[in-house]
VOZA-186700 format. One record per residue (C-alpha): z, y, x. Coordinates in steps of 0.001 Angstrom, whole numbers, padded with zeros to 6 digits, always signed. Example, Ala and Ser with C-alpha at 12.3 -4.5 7.8 and 13.67 -1.06 7.14 Angstrom:
# VOZA-186700
+007800-004500+012300;+007140-001060+013670;
***
This chain:
# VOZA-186700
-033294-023935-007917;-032772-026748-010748;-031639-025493-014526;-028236-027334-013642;-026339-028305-010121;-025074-031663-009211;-021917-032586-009198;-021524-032492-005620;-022465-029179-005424;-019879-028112-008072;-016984-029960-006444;-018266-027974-003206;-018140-024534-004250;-015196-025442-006770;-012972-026897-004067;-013939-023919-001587;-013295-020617-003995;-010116-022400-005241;-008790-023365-001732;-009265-019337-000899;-007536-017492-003948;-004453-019829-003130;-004626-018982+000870;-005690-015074+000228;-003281-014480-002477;-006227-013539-005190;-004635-013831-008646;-008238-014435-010707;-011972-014662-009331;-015087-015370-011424;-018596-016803-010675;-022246-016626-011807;-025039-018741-010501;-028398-017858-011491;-032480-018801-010873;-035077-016192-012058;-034631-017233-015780;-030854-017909-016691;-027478-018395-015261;-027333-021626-014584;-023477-021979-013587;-020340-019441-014657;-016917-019503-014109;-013647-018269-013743;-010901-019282-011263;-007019-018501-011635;-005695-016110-013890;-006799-012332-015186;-003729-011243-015437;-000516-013448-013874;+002036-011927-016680;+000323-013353-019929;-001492-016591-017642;-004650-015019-019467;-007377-016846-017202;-010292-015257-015800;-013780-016400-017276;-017703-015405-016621;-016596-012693-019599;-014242-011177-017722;-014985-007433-016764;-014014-006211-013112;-014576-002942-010547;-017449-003654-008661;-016960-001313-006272;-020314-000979-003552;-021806-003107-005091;-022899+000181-007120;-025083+001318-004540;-027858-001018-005139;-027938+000490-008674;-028250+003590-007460;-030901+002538-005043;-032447+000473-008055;-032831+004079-010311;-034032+005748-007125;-036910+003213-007221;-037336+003636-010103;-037752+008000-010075;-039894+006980-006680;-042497+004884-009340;-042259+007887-011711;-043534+010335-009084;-040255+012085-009536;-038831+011232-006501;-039915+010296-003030;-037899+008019-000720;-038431+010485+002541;-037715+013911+000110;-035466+016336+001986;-031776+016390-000117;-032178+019948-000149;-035536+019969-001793;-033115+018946-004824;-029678+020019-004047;-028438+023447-003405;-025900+021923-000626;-025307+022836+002890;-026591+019865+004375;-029083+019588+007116;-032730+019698+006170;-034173+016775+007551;-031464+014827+005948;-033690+012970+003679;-032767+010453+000515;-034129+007617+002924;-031046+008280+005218;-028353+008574+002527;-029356+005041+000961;-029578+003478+004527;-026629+005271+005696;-028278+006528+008539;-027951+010388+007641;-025844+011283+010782;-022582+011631+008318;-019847+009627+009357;-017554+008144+006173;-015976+011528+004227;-013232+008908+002752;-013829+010693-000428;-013406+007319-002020;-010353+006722-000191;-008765+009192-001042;-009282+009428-004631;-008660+005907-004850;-005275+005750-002721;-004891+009040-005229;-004984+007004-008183;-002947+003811-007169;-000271+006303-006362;-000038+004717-002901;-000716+008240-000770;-001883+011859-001011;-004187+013379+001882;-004174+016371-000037;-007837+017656+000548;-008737+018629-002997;-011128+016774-004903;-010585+017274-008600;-014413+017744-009016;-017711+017417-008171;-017791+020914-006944;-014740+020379-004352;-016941+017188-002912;-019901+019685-002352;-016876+021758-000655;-015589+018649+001503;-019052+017990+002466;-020478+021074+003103;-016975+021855+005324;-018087+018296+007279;-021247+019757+009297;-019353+019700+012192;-018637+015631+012103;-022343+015088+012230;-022471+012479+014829;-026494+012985+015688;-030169+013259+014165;-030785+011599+011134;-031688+007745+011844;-029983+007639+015326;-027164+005479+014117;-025469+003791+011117;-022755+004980+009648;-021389+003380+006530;-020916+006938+004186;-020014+006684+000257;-020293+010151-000234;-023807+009990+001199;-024313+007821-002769;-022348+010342-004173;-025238+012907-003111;-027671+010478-004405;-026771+010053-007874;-026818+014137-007498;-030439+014414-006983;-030800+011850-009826;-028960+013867-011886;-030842+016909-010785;-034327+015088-011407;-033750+013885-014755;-031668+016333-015904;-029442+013806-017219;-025878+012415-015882;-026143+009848-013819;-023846+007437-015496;-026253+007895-018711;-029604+007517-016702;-028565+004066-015503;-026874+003016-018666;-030040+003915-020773;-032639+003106-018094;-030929-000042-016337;-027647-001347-018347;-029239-001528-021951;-033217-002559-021036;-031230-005711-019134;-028806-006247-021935;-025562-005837-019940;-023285-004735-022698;-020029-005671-021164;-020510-002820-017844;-019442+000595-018144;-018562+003407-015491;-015826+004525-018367;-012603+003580-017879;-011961+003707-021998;-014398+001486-022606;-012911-000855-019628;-009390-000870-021978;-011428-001633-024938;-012633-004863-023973;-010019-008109-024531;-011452-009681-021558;-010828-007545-018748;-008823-007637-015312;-005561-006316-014626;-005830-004761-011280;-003549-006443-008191;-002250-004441-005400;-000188-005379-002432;+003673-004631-002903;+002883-003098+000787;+000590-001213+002174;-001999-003203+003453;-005285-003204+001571;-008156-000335+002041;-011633+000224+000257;-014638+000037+001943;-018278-001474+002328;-016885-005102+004434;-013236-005255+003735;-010946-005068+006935;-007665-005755+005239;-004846-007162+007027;-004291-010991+006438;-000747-011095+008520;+001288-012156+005366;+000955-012469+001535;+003406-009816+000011;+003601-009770-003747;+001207-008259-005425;+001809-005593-008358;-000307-004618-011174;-002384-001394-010481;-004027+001561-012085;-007693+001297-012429;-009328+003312-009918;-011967+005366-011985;-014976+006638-009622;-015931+009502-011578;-016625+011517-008482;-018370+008885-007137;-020016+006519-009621;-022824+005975-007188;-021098+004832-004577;-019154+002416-006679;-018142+003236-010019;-019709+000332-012077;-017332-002346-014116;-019140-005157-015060;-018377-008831-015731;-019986-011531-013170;-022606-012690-016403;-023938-008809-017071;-024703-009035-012815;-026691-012511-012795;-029469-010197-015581;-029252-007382-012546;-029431-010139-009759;-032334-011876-012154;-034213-008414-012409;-034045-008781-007878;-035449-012781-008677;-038345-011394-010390;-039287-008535-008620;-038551-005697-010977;-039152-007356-014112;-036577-007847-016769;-036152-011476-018169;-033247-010352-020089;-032819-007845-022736;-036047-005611-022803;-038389-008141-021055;-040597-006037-019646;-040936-004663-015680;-038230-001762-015229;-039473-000533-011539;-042649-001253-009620;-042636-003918-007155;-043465-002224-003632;-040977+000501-004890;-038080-002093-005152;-039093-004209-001869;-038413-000583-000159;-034502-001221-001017;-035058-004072+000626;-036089-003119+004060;-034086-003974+007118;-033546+000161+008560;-030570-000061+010409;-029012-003301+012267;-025150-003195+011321;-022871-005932+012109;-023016-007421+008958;-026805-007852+009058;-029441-005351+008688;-029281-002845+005993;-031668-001708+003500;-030733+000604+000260;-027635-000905-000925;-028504-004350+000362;-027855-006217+003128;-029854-008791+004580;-027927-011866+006219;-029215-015666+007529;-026798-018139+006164;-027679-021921+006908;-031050-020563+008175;-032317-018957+004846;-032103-015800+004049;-029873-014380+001909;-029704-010185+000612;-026537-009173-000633;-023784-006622-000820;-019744-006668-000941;-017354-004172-002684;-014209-002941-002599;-011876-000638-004804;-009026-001951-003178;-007425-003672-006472;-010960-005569-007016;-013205-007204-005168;-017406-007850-005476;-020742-009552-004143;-023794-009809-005304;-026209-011527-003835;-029964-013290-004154;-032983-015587-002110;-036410-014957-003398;-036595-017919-001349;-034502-020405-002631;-034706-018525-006299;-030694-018382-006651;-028376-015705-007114;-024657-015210-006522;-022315-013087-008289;-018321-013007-007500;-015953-010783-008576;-011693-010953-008411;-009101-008605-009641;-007018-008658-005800;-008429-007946-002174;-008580-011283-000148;-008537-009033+003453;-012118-009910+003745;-015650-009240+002458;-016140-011198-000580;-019509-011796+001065;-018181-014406+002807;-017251-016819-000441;-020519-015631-001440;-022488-017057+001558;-020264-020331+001511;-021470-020756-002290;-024678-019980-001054;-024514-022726+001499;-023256-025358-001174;-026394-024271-003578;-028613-025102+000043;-027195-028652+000476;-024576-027182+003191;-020852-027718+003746;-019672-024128+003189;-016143-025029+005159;-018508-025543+008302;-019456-021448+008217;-018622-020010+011327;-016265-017788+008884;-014790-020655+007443;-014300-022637+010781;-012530-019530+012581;-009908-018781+009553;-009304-022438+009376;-008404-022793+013386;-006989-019523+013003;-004545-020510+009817;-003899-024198+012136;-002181-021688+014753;+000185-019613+012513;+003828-020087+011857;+007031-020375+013124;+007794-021165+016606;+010873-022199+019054;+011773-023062+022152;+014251-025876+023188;+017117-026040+021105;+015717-022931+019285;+017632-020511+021786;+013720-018115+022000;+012323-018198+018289;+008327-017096+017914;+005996-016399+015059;+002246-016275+014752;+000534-014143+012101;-003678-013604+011054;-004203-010065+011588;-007597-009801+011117;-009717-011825+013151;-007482-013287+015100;-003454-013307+015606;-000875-011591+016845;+002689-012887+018356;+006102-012088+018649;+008671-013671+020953;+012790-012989+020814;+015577-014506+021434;+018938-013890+021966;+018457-010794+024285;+015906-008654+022632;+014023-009162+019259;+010441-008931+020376;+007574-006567+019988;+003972-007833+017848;+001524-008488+020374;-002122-009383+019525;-003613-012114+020762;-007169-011686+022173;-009511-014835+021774;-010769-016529+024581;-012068-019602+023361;-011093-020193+019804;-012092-023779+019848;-009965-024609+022946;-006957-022759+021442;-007198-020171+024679;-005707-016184+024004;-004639-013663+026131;-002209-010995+025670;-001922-007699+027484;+000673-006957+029335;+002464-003479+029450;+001206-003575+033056;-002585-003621+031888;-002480-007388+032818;-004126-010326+030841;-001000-013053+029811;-002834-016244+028803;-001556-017687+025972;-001973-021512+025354;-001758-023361+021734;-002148-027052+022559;-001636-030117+020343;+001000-032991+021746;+000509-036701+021393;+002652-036705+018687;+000865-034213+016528;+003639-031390+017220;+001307-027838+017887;+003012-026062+021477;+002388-022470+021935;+002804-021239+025986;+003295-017846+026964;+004546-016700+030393;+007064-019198+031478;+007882-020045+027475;+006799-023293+025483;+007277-023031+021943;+006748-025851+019904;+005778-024989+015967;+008272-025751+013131;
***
């Protein structure tokens, strides 16, 4: 990767994060480029906080959310090079915890432990937005131990059957760390990772988050709508306002995602990844052995995002690869991402959930640093047919009225009239490209449903004996 980026690429990656945050409703986003040696691009999109018009900048200091885990992974490594630690050591070798005993600290980094998600994490963060109560206490680290130890029963097989995406399975990790080193674990990675790679702006407290000038105000949806988790499933039918939000703090679960950082503090972590351990920032010297870090690399599990490592993901994007990893605390969003290959790294954060993975803006910047049209991303081509099919519809004379909505991955469709007002029905694609869906009937039955374009230019929706033309 070159020192700077031509133009073209800029306009690229300029033209494609600023087209989303007006289309997902994201109030501020900021960007980092980086090779192995320096950030080589930074900056901010939109607006920190939409009251004051402050604008978001490379300074500007977000919730990171999962992106966490690949800290926690990275200290791991870094106990395994000490001797203190051993990637295949039984939890309960560390932890006096009611968990089974060939549960090992491989399977809780690669989620592959047998747990299913605790929603610890959701529920302390839905706790904290004031947005629902489930109730289950969780005040401390010794009701978690509680909540897991009550969850041996949810155990869905031996450990490395299956993948299941787990926070609390982190939250167990930074445990043992704390266990080995005798040390919190928010002060073993602040004195062993934070400070060595000079990233003075990131902090798992939430008083030094209100300290700093340049930080984000939190966006929620005025309706329920968003959740937290590794890939981001939130639903994309409308944009309701958004409202300022508390801060979720993670202190139950700083593993899994309690880090706030600014997008410049994670291109000196994403440069640390570029050169294999060693720190070109701050300290300047090698933090964690090599083969010990290339572990968290390893592809252990195949998820649907791309196979899984310890914290990391590994995806192809334009035919190079790519290792990454999204977060999600609901009122921010996160990726971080790198290619030994190409020698570039990505790191995007935004103060709102877009109802996606921020991975995917951070593979279409990755395909604009590779020479590609990001827009041409399978992502990017379905949410762009997908956004050509939604709006109003009528019928002749307007006497049946219709509207189309993104839910998801695809749509979903409701039809009234005069008679009856209509129930949502999802649309199931049959082939995107040709504008083909189906809806199913209360009978079981598959309704096609038709979106074609008339000489004109005017889009027609048919369902059943309806034609619908779009407004």
């Amino acid at each position: 990767m070159s020192e700077t980026l031509e133009s073209e690429t800029i306009d690229r990656i300029d033209s494609l994060l600023r087209d989303r945050l007006r289309k997902d409703d994201v109030p501020g986003l900021s960007l980092a480029v980086t090779d192995g040696e320096a950030t080589i691009y930074a900056r901010g999109y939109g607006s920190r906080e939409l009251a004051s018009n402050d604008p978001a900048t490379p300074e500007t200091v977000y919730g990171i959310g999962s992106v966490s885990k690949s800290v926690a992974a990275l200290a791991v490594a870094q106990l395994v090079d000490d001797g203190a630690l051993s990637y295949d050591d039984p939890v309960v070798d560390h932890l006096e915890i009611d968990v089974p005993d060939d549960v090992t600290l491989h399977h809780l980094l690669s989620h592959t432990s047998g747990y299913p998600s605790l929603a610890v994490s959701e529920a302390l963060i839905a706790r904290q937005l004031e947005v629902g109560e489930a109730g289950v206490p969780l005040g401390s680290l010794e009701d978690v131990r509680a909540h897991v130890e009550g969850a041996r029963d949810e155990i869905a097989g031996e450990p490395g059957e299956r993948w299941l995406y787990c926070n609390t399975g982190y939250t167990l990790v930074g445990l043992v760390i704390e266990a080995v080193t005798d040390r919190p674990y928010t002060e073993y990675v602040t004195d062993e990772i934070l400070e060595p790679l000079a990233m003075t702006r990131s902090t798992y407290d939430g008083d030094v988050f209100e300290s700093f000038e340049d930080r984000m105000t939190p966006y929620f949806p005025a309706q329920e709508g968003a959740d937290e988790g590794g890939d981001g499933n939130g639903d994309e039918s409308e944009t309701p306002d958004l409202e300022p939000a508390a801060l979720p703090i993670r202190e139950q679960s700083a593993a899994a995602g309690g880090l706030l950082a600014p997008v410049t503090d994670l291109a000196k972590y994403v440069r640390l990844h570029l050169n294999e351990g060693v720190a070109v920032d701050g300290d300047e010297r090698r933090l964690v052995g090599a083969d010990s870090l290339e572990a968290c690399y390893g592809e252990y599990a195949e998820t649907p995002a791309g196979p899984y490592g310890y914290g990391w993901r590994t995806r192809d994007v334009c035919g190079h690869e790519l290792i990454g990893h999204s977060g999600s605390i609901a009122v921010s969003t996160a990726y971080a991402g790198f290619s030994p290959e190409e020698d570039v790294g990505i790191t995007l954060l935004a103060n709102a959930a877009p109802g996606y993975a921020l991975a995917e803006l951070g593979k279409g910047v990755f395909a604009a640093l590779v020479g590609e049209e990001p827009r041409e991303l399978p992502f990017f081509a379905r949410k762009r047919r997908l956004e050509e099919f939604a709006g109003e519809y009528e019928t002749y004379r307007g006497i049946k009225e219709g509207e189309v909505r993104i839910e998801g991955g695809t749509l979903r469709l409701r039809v009234g009239g005069p008679i009856e007002d209509g129930a949502w029905t999802p649309l199931v694609p049959a082939d995107l490209e040709a504008g083909e869906f189906y809806a199913v009937t209360p009978a079981g039955n598959r309704q096609p449903v038709t979106f074609e374009r008339d000489a004109d230019g005017t889009l027609s929706l048919f369902i059943d004996r309806w034609r619908l033309h779009q407004r």
